[in-house]
Each structure stands twice: as structure tokens, then as C-alpha cells.
C-alpha positions, 0 to 999 in steps of 0.5 A: 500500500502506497501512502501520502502524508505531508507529502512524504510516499510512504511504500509497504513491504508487500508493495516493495516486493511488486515494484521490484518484481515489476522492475525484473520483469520490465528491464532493459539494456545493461542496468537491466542485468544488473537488476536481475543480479541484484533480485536473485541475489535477494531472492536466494537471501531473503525474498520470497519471490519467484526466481522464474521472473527473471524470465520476462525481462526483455533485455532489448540488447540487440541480440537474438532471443536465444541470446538474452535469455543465455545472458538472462540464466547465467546473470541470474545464476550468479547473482543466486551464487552469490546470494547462497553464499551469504545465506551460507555465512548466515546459515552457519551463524543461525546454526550455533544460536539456540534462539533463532533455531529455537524461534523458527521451531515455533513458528507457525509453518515448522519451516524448520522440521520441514526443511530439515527432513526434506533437505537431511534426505536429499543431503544424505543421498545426493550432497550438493547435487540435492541441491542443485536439484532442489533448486531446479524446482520451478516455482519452489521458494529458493530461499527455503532450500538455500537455507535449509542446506546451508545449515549442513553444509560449510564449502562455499565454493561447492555451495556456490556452484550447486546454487548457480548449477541449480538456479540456472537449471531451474530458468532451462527447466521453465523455459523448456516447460513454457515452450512445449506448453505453447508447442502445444497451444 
């Protein structure tokens, strides 16, 4: 919700979070990586948001389609990359302080148990290729994996790349998918 007062705008979280997905989809031009870098470096620490709008950018760099979404996943990759990295750093605090493990226990989605089950099962049977393939889920909230395996795991650069492998994994999954959806149409 947008609100004036004195002259003042004041924006609401959930508005902020429409503004910044609205910009994603409508980014053009060399600022417009850089604003797709930005939104999956946020979206790997801290946005729950779809990382598949990313998908929607135009780009308008003078180069075939193919091209822009090539730039588009690898951008995107390295932005959710780095972002892992820092949910990484953060996940290895959260570990070692009762209080927030503790606060997240009690929350009213037990997104801790949850994801310990789910990402203990696929840690113990694939490592970081369960990561990687759990970040090839379309339209998964990236954030609940990035965390859950960055409580297990402390390599950064392997934690790195299986966010990357996983994240530009999961834009071919969709493209694919919403191009033999239209195939079809």
C-alpha cells in the first residue's frame, strides 16, 4: 500500500516486493542485468519471490532471443551464487544460536522440521547435487532450500556452484516447460 502524508510516499513491504518484481520483469539494456543480479541475489537471501521472473525481462540488447535469455540464466545464476553464499555465512551463524533455531521451531509453518527432513534426505543421498536439484524446482521458494542446506553444509565454493548449477537449471527447466506448453497451444 502506497501512502501520502505531508507529502512524504510512504511504500509497504508487500508493495516493495511488486515494484521490484515489476522492475525484473520490465528491464532493459545493461542496468537491466544488473537488476536481475541484484533480485536473485535477494531472492536466494531473503525474498520470497519467484526466481522464474527473471524470465520476462526483455533485455532489448540487440541480440537474438536465444541470446538474452543465455545472458538472462547465467546473470541470474550468479547473482543466486552469490546470494547462497551469504545465506551460507548466515546459515552457519543461525546454526550455533539456540534462539533463532529455537524461534523458527515455533513458528507457525515448522519451516524448520520441514526443511530439515526434506533437505537431511536429499543431503544424505545426493550432497550438493540435492541441491542443485532442489533448486531446479520451478516455482519452489529458493530461499527455503538455500537455507535449509546451508545449515549442513560449510564449502562455499561447492555451495556456490550447486546454487548457480541449480538456479540456472531451474530458468532451462521453465523455459523448456513454457515452450512445449505453447508447442502445444
Amino acid at each position: 500500500m502506497v501512502a501520502a502524508l505531508a507529502g512524504f510516499t510512504f511504500v509497504t513491504g508487500g508493495d516493495v516486493l511488486h515494484a521490484l518484481e515489476s522492475a525484473v520483469e520490465h528491464a532493459t539494456g545493461p542496468l537491466g542485468l544488473v537488476l536481475i543480479a541484484v533480485y536473485s541475489f535477494l531472492i536466494a537471501v531473503v525474498l520470497p519471490l519467484p526466481s522464474e521472473t527473471v524470465l520476462l525481462a526483455p533485455l532489448h540488447l540487440g541480440l537474438p532471443r536465444w541470446a538474452d535469455y543465455t545472458l538472462i540464466i547465467l546473470v541470474s545464476g550468479a547473482g543466486k551464487a552469490a546470494g547462497s553464499v551469504l545465506a551460507l555465512r548466515l546459515g552457519n551463524e543461525a546454526k550455533q544460536s539456540g534462539p533463532i533455531i529455537d524461534l523458527l521451531r515455533r513458528s507457525r509453518f515448522d519451516v524448520v522440521s520441514y526443511s530439515e527432513r526434506k533437505t537431511v534426505e536429499l543431503a544424505q543421498d545426493y550432497g550438493y547435487i540435492g541441491m542443485a536439484l532442489a533448486l531446479c524446482v520451478p516455482f519452489f521458494p529458493d530461499t527455503i532450500s538455500i537455507y535449509a542446506f546451508s545449515v549442513l553444509e560449510d564449502d562455499y565454493a561447492k555451495f556456490a556452484t550447486a546454487a548457480f548449477v541449480g538456479s540456472a537449471g531451474r530458468l532451462v527447466v521453465t523455459l523448456a516447460f513454457v515452450g512445449g506448453v505453447v508447442r502445444v497451444f
